[in-house]
N, C-alpha and C positions, 0 to 999 in steps of 0.2 A: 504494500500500500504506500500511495505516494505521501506527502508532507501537507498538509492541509493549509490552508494560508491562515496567517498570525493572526487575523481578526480583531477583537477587541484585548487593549492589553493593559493587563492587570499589575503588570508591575517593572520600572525598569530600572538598571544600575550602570553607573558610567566608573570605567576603570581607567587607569594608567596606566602603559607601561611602564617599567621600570627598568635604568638604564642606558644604554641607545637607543632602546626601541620605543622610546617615549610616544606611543601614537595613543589615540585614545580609541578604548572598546567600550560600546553598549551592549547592554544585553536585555531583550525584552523577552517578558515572560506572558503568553497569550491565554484567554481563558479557556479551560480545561472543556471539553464536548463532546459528546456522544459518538463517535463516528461511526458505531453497528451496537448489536444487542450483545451486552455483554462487555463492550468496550469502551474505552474514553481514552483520547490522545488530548495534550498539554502540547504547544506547539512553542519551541522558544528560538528567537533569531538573532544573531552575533552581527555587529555592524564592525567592521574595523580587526575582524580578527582573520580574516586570510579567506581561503577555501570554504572553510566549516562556516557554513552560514546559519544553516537551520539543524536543528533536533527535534525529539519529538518524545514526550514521557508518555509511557502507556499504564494501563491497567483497569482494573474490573469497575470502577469507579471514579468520581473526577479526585476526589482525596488522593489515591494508589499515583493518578497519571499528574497529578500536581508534586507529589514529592518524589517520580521517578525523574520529570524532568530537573527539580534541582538538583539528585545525583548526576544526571548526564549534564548539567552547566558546571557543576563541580569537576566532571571527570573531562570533559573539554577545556578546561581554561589549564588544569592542571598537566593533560596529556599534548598541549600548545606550543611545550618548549620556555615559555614566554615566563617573566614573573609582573606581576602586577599591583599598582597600590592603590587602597579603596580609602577612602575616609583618611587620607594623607597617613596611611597606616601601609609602607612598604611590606612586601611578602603577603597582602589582604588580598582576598577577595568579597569577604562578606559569605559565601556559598561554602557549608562545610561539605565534610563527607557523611554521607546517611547511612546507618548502619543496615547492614541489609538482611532483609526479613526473611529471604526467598532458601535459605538453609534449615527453615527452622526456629519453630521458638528459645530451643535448647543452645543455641548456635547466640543469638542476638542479645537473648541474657549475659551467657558470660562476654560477649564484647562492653552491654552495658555496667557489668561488675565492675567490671576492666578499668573501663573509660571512671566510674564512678570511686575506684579505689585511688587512681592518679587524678582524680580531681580532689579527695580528700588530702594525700600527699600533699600538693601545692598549697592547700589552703594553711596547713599546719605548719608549712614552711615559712608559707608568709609571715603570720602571727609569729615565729620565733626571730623571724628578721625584724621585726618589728617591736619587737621586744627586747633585742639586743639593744637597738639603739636608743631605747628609752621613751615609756610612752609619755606624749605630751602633759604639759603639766596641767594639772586642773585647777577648774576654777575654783579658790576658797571662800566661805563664808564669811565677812566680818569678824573679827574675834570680839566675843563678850566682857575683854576682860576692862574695859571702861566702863560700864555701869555695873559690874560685878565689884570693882572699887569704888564706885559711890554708894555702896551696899544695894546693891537693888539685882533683883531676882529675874529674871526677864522673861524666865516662863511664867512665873507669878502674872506676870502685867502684862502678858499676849494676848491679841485680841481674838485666841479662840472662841472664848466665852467662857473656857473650863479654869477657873482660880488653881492655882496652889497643887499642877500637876509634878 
């Protein structure tokens, strides 16, 4: 089946190259439709990135053919050659990699364990880097001890309402 045209489009991102190749890539993401019973293609088209013009996500539903095409904008920009910066964020794309379902439940767990154990790592890391250098100072209260030497009680005289806690 051939590539359907982009239609209406739901979402688009402007890249950089990085380097020499400083050209600019867009990538538009078109909305996902029915193309037969059973099926839904996600249509996405590359302005500035060479040959690979168009892709196409598929699956059982427009949800399955929405997040197949972000794996294939993902596995085209990355299998490009090229490197890219999004968000003046060198090495970015914005488009991660989707872990894939198609092995199995047993299969995408342990990558989510996986991914879910090196995100705990990093975060533990952080707080200890951050705690090496010392955390910021906080802000202190007042000290009471001026009206504590004019003899006066200052919970006494608070305007809770509750006297002589």
């Amino acid at each position: 089946m051939g590539h359907p045209r982009l239609g209406a489009v739901i979402a688009t991102r402007h890249l950089v190259g990085v380097g020499n190749a400083r050209h600019p890539v867009t990538v538009r993401l078109g909305r996902p439709r029915r193309v037969q019973i059973g099926e839904w293609a996600c249509p996405v088209q590359f302005t500035g990135l060479g040959k690979t013009s168009r892709i196409m996500g598929r699956g059982v539903d427009s949800c399955q053919a929405l997040v197949d095409a972000l794996a294939g904008i993902h596995y085209t920009l990355v299998h490009s050659k090229w490197t890219f910066s999004w968000n003046s964020i060198d090495g970015e794309t914005g488009f991660p990699r989707v872990v894939p379902y198609g092995f199995g439940p047993g299969f995408s767990a342990r990558i989510d364990r996986h991914i879910d154990r090196e995100l705990q790592r990093f975060i533990e890391s952080a707080k200890r880097r951050l705690n090496k250098k010392g955390a910021p100072p906080r802000a202190t209260r007042p000290s009471n001890r001026p009206l504590e030497r004019a003899g006066i009680n200052r919970r006494r005289h608070s305007n809770s309402g509750r006297a002589g806690r």
